[in-house]
N, C-alpha and C positions, 0 to 999 in steps of 0.2 A: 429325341423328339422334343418338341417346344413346348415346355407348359405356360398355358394362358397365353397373355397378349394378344387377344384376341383384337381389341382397337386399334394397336400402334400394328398389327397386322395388315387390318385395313385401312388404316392408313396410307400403310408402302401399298398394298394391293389397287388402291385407287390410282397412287402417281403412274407405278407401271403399265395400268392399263391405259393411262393418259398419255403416255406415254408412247407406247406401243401404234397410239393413231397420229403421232406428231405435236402432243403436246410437254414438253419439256417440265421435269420437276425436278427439285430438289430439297432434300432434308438433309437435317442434322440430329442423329440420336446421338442427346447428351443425357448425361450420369454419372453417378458415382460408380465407382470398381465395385465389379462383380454384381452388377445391377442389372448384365445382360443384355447388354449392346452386341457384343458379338454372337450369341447366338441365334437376335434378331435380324445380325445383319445374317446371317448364315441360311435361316431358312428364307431369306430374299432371295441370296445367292440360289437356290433350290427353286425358288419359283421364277426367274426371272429366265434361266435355264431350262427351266421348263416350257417358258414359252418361245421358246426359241430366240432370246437376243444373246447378241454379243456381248459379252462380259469381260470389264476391264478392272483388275484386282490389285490392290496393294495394301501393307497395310505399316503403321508409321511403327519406327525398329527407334529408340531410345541412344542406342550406342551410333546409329546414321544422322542423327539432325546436325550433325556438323560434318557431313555430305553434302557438296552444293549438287541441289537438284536428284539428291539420291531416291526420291520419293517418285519424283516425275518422272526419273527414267522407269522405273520397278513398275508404275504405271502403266505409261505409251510406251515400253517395250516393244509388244507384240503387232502395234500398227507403224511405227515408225518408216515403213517402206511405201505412207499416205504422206511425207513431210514435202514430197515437189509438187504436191498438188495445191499447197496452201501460198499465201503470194510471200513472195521472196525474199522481202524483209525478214517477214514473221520467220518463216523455215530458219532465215540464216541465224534468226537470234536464239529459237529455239534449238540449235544444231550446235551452237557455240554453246549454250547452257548445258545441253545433255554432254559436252564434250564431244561433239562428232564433228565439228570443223573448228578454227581454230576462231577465237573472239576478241573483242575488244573492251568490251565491259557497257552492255548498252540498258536502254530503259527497264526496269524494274518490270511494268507492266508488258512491255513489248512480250515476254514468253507467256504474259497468261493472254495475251490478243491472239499468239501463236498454238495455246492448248483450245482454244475456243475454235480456231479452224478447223484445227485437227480433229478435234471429238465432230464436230460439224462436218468434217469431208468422209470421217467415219460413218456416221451415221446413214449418210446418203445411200449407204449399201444395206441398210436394216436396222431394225432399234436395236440400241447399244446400252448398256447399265453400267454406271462407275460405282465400283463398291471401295470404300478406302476407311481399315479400320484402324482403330487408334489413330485417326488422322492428327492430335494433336502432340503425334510424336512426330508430322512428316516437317523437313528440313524448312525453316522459314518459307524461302524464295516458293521452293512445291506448294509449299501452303497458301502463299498468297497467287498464284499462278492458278493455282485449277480453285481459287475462290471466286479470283477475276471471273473466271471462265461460266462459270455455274452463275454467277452472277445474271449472266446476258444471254444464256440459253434460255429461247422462249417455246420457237416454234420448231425445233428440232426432233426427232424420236430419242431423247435423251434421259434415262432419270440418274441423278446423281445420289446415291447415298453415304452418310459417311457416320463416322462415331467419334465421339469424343468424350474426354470426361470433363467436368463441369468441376472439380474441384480448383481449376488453375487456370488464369488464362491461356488461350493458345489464338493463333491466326486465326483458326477455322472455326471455333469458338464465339469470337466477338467479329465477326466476319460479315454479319447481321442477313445471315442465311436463314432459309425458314428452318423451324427448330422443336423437336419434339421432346421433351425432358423425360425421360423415364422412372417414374418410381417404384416401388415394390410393387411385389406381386398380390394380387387379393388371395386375402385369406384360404379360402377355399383351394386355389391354384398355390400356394404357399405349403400348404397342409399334404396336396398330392406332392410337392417337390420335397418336402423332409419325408417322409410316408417311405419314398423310394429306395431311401436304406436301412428301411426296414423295420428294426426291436431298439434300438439301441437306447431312446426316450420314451420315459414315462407321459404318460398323458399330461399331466400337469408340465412336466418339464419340456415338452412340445410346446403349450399354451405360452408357457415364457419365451420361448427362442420365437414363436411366429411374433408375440407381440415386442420383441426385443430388436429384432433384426429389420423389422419394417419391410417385411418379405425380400431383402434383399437375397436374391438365387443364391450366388455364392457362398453368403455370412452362410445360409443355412446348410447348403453342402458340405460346408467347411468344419463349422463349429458344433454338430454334431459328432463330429469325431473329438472333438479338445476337452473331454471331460465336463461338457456342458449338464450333465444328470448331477455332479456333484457340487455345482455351488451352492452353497448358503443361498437363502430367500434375504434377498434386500442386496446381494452382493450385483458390481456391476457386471453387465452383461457385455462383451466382446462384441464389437460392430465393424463395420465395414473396413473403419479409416484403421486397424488396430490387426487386421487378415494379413498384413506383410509381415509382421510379428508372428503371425501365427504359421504362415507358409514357412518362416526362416528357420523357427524354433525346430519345424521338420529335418533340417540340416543338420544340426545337433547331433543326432545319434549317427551322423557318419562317418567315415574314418579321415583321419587329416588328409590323405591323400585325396579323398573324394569330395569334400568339402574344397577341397585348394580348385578339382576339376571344376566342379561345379562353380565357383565364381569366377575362373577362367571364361567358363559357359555364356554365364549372365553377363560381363563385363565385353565379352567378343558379338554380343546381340547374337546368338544361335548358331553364328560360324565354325562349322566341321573343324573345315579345315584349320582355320586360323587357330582354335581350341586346343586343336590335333597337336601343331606346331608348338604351341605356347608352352601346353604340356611335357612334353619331352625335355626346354627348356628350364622348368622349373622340378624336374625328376619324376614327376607323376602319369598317369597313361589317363587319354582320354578311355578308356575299360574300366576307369573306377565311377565314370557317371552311371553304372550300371546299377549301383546302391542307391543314385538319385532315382534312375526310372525305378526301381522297386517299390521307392517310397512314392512313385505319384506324383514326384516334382518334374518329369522332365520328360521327353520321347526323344530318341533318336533315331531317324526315319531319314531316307531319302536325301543325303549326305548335309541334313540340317539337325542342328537343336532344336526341338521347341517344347518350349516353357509350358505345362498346365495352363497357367495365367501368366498377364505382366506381372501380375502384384507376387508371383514365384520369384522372377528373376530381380523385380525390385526390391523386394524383400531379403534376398541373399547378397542382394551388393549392397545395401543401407547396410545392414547389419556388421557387413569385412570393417574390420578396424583400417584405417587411415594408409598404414602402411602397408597391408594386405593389399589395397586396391592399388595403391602406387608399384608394386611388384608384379602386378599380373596386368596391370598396362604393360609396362614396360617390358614384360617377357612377348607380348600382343604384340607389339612392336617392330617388334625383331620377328614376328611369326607372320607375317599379314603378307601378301607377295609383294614380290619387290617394286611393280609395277601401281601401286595401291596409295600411291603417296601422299594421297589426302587420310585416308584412315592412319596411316603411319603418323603423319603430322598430330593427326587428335590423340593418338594414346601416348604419345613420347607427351606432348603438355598434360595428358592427365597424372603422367608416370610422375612428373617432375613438381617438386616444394619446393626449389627454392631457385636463385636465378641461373642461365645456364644462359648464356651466349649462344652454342651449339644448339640445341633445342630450339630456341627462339628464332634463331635464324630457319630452321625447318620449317615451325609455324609461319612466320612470314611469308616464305614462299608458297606456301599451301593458300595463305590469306590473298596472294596474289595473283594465285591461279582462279581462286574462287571469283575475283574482283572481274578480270579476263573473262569471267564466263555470266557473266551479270548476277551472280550469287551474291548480293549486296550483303545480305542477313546474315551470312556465312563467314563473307569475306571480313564483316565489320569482326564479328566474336573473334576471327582467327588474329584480326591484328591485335585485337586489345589484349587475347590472353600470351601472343608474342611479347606486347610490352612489358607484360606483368614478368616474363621471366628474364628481359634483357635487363642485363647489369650495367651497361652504359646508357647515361642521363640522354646521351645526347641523340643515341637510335627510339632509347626509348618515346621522347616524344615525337620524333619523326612517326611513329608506328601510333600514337594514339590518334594524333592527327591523321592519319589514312585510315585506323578506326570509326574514326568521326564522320567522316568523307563517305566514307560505305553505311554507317548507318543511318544517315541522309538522304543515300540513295534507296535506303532499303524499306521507304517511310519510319523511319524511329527517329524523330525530331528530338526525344526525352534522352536518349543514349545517345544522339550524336552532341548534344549540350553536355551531356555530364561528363563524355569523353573530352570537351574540349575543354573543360572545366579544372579534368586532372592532367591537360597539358597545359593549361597558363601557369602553372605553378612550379613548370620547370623552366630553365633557360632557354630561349628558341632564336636561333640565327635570324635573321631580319627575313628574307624570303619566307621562312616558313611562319615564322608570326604573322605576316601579309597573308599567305594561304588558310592560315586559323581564321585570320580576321573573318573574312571574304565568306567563308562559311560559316562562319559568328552571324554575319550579319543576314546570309540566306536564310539560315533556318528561322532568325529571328522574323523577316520579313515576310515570310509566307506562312508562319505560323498566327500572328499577329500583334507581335511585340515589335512596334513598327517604329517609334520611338529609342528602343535599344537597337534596332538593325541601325538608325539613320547614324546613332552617336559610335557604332562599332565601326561603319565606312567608313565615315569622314573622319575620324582619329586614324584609319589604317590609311587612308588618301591621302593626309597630311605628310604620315613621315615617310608614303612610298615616292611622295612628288619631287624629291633633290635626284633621287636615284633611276627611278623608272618611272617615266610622265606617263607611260602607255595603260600601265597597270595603278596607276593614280587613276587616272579619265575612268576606269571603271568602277574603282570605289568610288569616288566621289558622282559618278552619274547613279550607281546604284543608291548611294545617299542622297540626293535628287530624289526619286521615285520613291522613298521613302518618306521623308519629307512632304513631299507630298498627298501620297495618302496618310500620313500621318496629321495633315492640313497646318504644317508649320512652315509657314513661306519663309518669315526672317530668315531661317536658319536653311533652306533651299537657296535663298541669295547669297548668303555668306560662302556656301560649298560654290555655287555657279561662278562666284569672284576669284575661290581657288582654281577652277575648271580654266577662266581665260588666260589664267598667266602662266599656262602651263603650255608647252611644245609638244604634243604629241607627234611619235613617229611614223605610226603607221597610220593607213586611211582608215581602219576600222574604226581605231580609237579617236583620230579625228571627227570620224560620223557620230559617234555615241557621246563625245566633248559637246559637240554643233547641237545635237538634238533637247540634250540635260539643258546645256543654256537655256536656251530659247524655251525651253518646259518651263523653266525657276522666271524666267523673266516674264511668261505669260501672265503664270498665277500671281506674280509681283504688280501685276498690271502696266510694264516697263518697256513694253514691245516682243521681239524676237520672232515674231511672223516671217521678217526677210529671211533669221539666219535660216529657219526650219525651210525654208522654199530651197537655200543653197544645197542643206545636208543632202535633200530627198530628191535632189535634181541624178545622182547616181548611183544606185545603192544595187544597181544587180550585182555588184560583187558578194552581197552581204546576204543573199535572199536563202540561202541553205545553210546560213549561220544558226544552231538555236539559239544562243546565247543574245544573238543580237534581234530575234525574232520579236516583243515587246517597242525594241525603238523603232523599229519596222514601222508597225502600225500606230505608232504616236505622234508621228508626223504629222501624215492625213488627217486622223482626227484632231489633231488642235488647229490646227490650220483650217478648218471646214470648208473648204473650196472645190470647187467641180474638181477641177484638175491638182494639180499636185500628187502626184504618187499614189493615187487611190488605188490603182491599178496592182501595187504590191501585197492588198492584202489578201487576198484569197491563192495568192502563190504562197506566202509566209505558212497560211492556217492549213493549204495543203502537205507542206515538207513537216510539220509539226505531227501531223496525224500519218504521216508515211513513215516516222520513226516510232510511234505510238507514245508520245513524248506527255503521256495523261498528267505529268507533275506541271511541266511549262504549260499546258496547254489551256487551263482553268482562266487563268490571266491574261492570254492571250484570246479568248475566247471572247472574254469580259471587252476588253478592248476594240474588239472586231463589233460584238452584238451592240456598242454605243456608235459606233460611227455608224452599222444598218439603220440604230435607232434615230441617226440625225441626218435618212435621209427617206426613202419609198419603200425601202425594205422591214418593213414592221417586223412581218410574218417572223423572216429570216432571223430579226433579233432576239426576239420573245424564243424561237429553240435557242439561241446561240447561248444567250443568258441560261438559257434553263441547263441544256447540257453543261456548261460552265459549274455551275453549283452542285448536281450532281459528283460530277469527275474530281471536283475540288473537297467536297464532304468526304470522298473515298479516298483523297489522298491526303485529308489531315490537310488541307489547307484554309487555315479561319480567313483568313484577310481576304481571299480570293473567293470563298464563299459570299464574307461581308460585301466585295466589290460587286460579285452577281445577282446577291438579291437586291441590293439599291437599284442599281441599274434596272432589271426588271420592274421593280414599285412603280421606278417611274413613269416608263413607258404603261404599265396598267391601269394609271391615272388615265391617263390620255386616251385607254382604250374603253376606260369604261368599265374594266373588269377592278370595280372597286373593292371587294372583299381581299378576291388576291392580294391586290395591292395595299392595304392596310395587314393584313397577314407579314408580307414578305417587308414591307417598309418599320414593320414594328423588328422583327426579326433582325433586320439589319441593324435599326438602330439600336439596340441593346448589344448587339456583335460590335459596334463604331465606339458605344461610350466602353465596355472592356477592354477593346482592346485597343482604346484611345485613335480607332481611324478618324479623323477630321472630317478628312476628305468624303467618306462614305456616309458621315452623317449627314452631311451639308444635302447629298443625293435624298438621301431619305426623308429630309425634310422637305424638301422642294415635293418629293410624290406624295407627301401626304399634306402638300398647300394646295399641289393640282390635284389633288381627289376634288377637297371641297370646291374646287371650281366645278368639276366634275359634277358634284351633286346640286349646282346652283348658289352653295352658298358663298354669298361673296365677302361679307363681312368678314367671316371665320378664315376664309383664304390670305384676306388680306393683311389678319393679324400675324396668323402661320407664315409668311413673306415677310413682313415684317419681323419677325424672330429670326427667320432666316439671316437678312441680312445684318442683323447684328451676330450673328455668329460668324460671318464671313469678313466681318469689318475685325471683331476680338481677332481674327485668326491671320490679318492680315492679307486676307486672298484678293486681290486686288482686281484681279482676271473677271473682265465687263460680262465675260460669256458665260459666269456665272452666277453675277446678279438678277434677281428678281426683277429687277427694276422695273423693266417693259411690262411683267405681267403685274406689278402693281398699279401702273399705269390706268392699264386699262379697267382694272377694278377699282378704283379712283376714280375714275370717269361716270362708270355705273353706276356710283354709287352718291354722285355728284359733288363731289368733292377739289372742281373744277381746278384752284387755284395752288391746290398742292399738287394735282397731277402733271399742272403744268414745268410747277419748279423741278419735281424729279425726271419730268421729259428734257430739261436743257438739261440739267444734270447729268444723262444716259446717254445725250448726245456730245456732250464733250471728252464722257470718255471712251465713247466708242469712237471717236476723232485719231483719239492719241492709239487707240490699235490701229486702223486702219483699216480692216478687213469686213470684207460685205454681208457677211453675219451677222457679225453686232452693229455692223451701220444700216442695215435691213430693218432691225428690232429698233434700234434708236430713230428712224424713221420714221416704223409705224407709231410709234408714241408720241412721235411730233404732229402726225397727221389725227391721230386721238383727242389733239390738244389744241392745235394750231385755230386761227383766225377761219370763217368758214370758206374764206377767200383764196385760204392757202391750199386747203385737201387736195386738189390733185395735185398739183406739186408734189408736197409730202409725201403722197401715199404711190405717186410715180416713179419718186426718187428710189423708196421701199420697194416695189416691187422688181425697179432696173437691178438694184444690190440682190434682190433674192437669185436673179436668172445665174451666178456667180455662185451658185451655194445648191448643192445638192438637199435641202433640208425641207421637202414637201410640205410637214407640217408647219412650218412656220409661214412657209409664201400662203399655206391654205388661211392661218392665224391676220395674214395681214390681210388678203382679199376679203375674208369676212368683217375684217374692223373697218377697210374700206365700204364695203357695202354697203353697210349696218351704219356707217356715220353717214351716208347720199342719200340712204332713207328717210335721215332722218330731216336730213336738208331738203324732204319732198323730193328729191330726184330721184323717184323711183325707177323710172326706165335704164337711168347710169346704174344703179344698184345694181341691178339684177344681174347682169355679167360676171362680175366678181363677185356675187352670192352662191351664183351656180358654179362657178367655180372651186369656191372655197367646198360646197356640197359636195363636188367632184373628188377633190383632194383626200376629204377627210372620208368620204365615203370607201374610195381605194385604201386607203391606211386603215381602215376599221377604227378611228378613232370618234364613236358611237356617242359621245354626248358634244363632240362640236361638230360633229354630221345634223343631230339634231340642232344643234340651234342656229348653224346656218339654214337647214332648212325653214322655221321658224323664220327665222330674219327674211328670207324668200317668200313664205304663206303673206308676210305682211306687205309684202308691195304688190300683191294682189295676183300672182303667181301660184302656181300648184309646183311644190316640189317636187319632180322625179326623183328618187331615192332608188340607188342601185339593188338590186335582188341580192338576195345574201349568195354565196359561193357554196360551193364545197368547203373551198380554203378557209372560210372562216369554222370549220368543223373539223380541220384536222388538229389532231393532238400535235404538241413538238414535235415527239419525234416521228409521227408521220411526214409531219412539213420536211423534215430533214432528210426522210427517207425518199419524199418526192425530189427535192430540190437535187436532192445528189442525183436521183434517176433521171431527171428532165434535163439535168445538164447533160447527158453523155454517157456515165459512167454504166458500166453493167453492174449487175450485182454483185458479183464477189467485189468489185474496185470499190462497192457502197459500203457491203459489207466490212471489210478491210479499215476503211476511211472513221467509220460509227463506232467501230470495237463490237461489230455484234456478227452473228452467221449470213450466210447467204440465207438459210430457211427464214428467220425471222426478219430478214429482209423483204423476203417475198410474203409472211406475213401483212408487214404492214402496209405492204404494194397492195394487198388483195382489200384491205381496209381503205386505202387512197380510191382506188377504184371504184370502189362503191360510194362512198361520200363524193368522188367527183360524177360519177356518172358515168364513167368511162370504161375502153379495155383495152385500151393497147398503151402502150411506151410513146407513140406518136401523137398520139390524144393526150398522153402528157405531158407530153413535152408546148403541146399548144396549150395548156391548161395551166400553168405554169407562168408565169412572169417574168420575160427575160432579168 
């Protein structure tokens, strides 16, 4: 029976009954050993049972974390015959993870998008409870698979429970799951748990052990038996961290032969059989752990070991001397079925000190089954401790480098540097120095050392360019993109001059050559508008590439033209999310939600940004975090939602100056020059653009499309400062000349018509408005109709004004961009007009991820395809469907789809 706990009781009593009606929870009971996490989670087990749900049990084995997925299968065992019901991708990844079809080695998160259907298709038949104890024993990839999972169960009948201990990091741990810490027991419930056995302490010597142990359950169960009546007063008192000692010292009076079984025991994680095996091997009978179960340390039941406690079996194997435990591996080994060949692989490396060809080669192949079956975390351990015992230099760092590779994959940006760390320091054949590099420079660039990723490309592009052009064009365009958000254009032209004198063979590498250029030469302010029109003239070969997925949509967006390939990005951002590709996808995302931002699709940007930052924060991506919140700022200037946007612009720029992105400062300045437009002031705008473009000049970005220029224009104008606004209008126009494109000669237009003679404005402001029809960029044609307006007013031609006032009303109204909807309005009141101002929407009330949830249902998709597509269940799909509806006013799929905005 359970003493006390009566809170952390109802606690769990609350989620399950919230459960039980469709509201999904999850906790995490951490602690220290013997603080009684498992027997909390036991009497859940008892209630959850009780009320009749399904219950899915595992709990994490110390000897299995170098099991790929040994945790998840121990898990979803029992429903596995729900895996055709989840969509196809997911099953297949999840099916090659659990070892039940054969793999290729796919996304990290792909099997916890795959655990999240499945508890989700489970559920649908009744509520379900995940109980997983010791979770922070379960095998990486499991750990990070059903944390995914528990992450995005909302509206499900799901409660997850789990335990861990709190002295060590683990996945599940820093997983930033809700979390209940458990400390001792109260006094009174402390007092009834030592009480239970009996005489054995004096009153006084009670009084010490409760105030000594911190009511820890265990300490007290335990150290009443350890001669706790006879310390000295002032002598220390045995605590929690100090019970392995205490559990091991039990072992002591047993006989060698039982002693040898019993860390057999501990070392095989509970395994009969294997135990059984191992024994005979080294002369002893599993019949001598009969002396352990006498003593309390052990049960044998039901063809398993199990342990009293961890801290039993931990404590018997901490304590085997070195070569003891190397012997009863090794006899493991040999003991484990023949079929087992990953556990065989982990005990012959634990068996083995010193280098062993043989051996290594085992692990290898274990590390490449793991790799095969997207077990990144696994696969990486299995090759690094391969390396560790290969005698040849030259496998050796073959094997760290595919170490590196997998812990990359397995988000450990810190392991996969220091693995690559300890293979520069051996000799590496040209090819695989290029392969280090290349992931040298990924981790660097998505973590945010954006500056070392560009100097690791472009040194690996240089010496791969005599030998292989193909795989040059990549490093050297990855150091491009680096360069660039690192805001160092010089050194983006230097790499782009390497880029043209190179031959590439194939058309891939030709497209990603074509597109790098014309990037480096934009921000150089040097042209390359044509070549980017040539690249993106044929790229469906390329549109299910991830790898190429980024230049995809960097075309369109720098180009900003109606046409031009706009058309490939919402196929790119679909094949992205049908792999569950959540590492590429952050960056990709970023890229998509600024070209929405630089056109009528607001709503769409604002989630796209938002999911982006999310997804990126959970895969350890700084740079891509920094890229989303800039982007965001900016467009929150423009909406109005000023706090946000001073929030998320401050955010970013402290993420740009660490981790030296240029590029993402320059965004975050510009959203916090357009706040202050935002709030009227224009002075302060103007000084903040002013800053700006000396940071763009230091930095050499030459690219018209993102100077201030035009918006200082116009607050020069306002501020009447006539004769400077005029010189930086010819200014804006000569170099929006030398790009060519109806974006910047749109903006350099309206500045001339700002500026111009009062004889010239339509002209000016005709020419502007012919360039915007060319340009998908709603706010800006709405920016130029209101400075048209707004300067005919002021010329008395109020009846010309008013067209392009209401216009501009219109635009900015649709966009939600809430303070120049006002002052076109305003500009409107004044030529003696009553503004219509559009009624607010629903849409302006939905959260991201409703808008996301609508936008994917209005286009087509059914729920599971939404579900599927978000990373979240169908139930919490139709959650937010039920919140859409309301906020719209609606009820049906058809009403949303009218509701909705093609």
């Amino acid at each position: 029976m359970l003493v006390g706990r009566e809170r952390e009781r109802q606690v769990i009593g609350r989620l399950v009954a919230a459960s039980r009606v469709g509201e999904s929870g999850t906790l995490v009971l951490a602690g220290e050993a013997g603080i009684g996490k498992s027997a909390l989670l036991e009497d859940a087990a008892a209630a959850v049972t009780d009320a009749g749900m399904r219950v899915l049990r595992a709990a994490g084995i110390d000897a299995e974390r170098e099991v790929p997925f040994g945790g998840l299968l121990q898990l979803l065992r029992p429903v596995l015959d729900h895996l055709g019901a989840i969509p196809a991708p997911q099953a297949e990844a999840l099916g090659s993870a659990l070892a039940l079809v054969p793999g290729s080695g796919g996304e990290r998160f792909a099997v916890g998008a795959a655990v999240l259907s499945l508890l989700s298709r489970v559920a649908e038949d009744g509520p379900l409870a995940v109980l997983v104890d010791d979770a922070h024993l379960f095998d990486p990839p499991s750990a990070q698979a059903l944390c995914f999972a528990a992450r995005r169960l909302t509206a499900d009948p799901v409660v997850v429970l789990l335990t861990v201990r709190d002295e060590a990091p683990s996945v599940v741990g820093s997983a930033g799951l809700p979390s209940l810490l458990l400390g001792g027991l109260a006094d009174a419930d402390a007092a009834e748990l030592a009480g239970s056995l009996g005489h054995r302490l004096s009153t006084d010597a009670r009084s010490r052990l409760l105030a000594s142990t911190g009511g820890n359950p265990l300490a007290l169960l335990e150290l009443t038996d350890e001669g706790f009546d006879a310390l000295p007063p002032g002598a220390p008192v045995p605590v929690p961290a100090s019970l392995a000692r205490t559990f091991a010292r039990r072992a002591d009076v047993l006989s060698v032969a039982a002693r040898t079984a019993l860390l057999l025991a501990a070392a095989a994680g509970g395994d009969l059989d294997a135990t059984t095996g191992a024994c005979a091997l080294l002369g002893v009978s599993v019949a001598d752990l009969d002396e352990a179960a006498r003593e309390q340390l052990l049960t044998v039941d039901g063809g398993r070991i199990t342990f009293r406690h961890d801290l039993v079996r931990s404590g018997i194997y901490a304590e085997a001397a070195p070569a003891e435990r190397r012997a009863v591996h090794a006899a493991l080994a040999q003991a484990v079925p023949a079929d087992d060949v990953d556990r065989r692989a982990w005990h012959l490396g634990e068996a083995t000190a010193t280098p062993d060809a043989a051996v290594a080669d085992v692990l290898d192949d274990a590390a490449r089954r793991a790799r095969a079956r997207g077990a990144w975390a696994v696969a990486a351990a299995g090759f690094e401790r391969s390396a560790r015992l290969t005698p040849d230099a030259a496998d050796r760092v073959q094997r760290l480098v595919a170490a590196a590779e997998s812990a990359w994959r397995a988000g450990l940006p810190d392991a996969a540097r220091d693995l690559l760390a300890r293979a520069s320091v051996l000799p590496q054949p040209p090819e695989l120095r290029t392969r280090a590099d290349a992931l040298d420079g990924a981790v660097a660039a998505r973590t945010g050392s954006v500056e070392r990723a560009r100097d690791v490309f472009l040194a690996a592009g240089t010496r791969a360019a005599p030998d292989d052009p193909d795989t040059a064009v990549a490093l050297l365009a990855a150091g491009i993109e680096a360069c660039q958000f690192a805001g160092d254009v010089p050194t983006a032209q230097t790499a782009a001059a390497l880029l043209a004198r190179l031959e590439p063979r194939s058309p891939r590498a030709r497209f990603v050559g074509a597109v790098a250029i014309a990037v480096a030469d934009i921000l150089a302010g040097h042209g390359g508008p044509d070549i980017l029109r040539t690249a993106m003239a044929d790229v469906d070969a390329f549109l299910d590439d991830p790898q190429l997925a980024p230049w995809l949509v960097i075309g369109p967006l720098f180009l900003r033209e109606s046409a031009a390939g706009r058309e490939v990005i919402p196929t790119v951002v679909a094949h992205s999310r049908r792999r569950s590709d959540i590492g590429g996808l952050p960056i990709l995302l970023f890229y998509v939600a600024r070209d929405q931002a630089t056109t009528d699709r607001w709503d769409d940007a604002v989630a796209g940004y938002t999911e982006g930052v999310q997804l990126a924060r959970e895969a350890g991506q700084a740079t891509d975090v920094t890229a989303c919140l800039a982007g965001l700022s900016w467009l929150e200037a423009r909406r109005g939602d000023l706090e946000a946007c001073r929030e998320h612009a401050e955010e970013a720029l402290a993420l740009s100056v660490e981790h030296h992105l240029g590029f993402f400062e320059v965004w975050a300045l510009t959203a916090l020059a357009e706040r202050e437009l935002a709030l009227g002031r224009t002075d302060a705008a103007l000084e903040r653009f002013r800053a700006l473009d000396e940071v763009l000049t230091q930095r050499g970005m030459r690219d018209v499309d993102l100077s201030p220029a035009a918006e200082m224009v116009e607050a020069m104008v306002h501020l009447g400062r006539s004769a400077e606004a005029g010189a930086l209008a010819a200014a804006l126009t000569e170099r929006a000349e030398v790009k060519g494109q109806p974006w910047s000669m749109a903006r350099a237009a309206r500045a001339a018509g700002l500026t111009c003679p009062d004889a010239d404005v339509d002209v000016c402001f005709s020419v502007a408005l012919a360039y915007h029809q060319h340009t998908p960029d709603a706010f800006e044609t709405g920016r130029t109709e209101l400075a048209y307006g707004s300067r005919l007013r002021r010329l008395k031609r109020r009846s010309d004004a008013r067209p392009h006032l209401r216009s501009a009303l219109a635009a900015f109204d649709r966009l939600g961009a809430v303070p120049w909807a006002d002052q076109a309005a305003a500009e409107l009141r004044a030529t003696g007009e009553t503004a219509q101002r559009r009624s607010a929407t629903g849409l302006d009330r939905l959260t991201p991820q409703e808008l996301q949830v609508a936008l994917m249902l209005a286009s087509g998709r059914t729920t599971r395809e939404a579900a599927a597509a978000l990373f979240l269940s169908p139930k919490t799909i139709e959650y937010h469907l039920r919140n859409v509806y309301l906020k719209l006013g609606i009820r049906s799929r058809s009403e949303l789809a009218d509701a909705i905005p093609a």
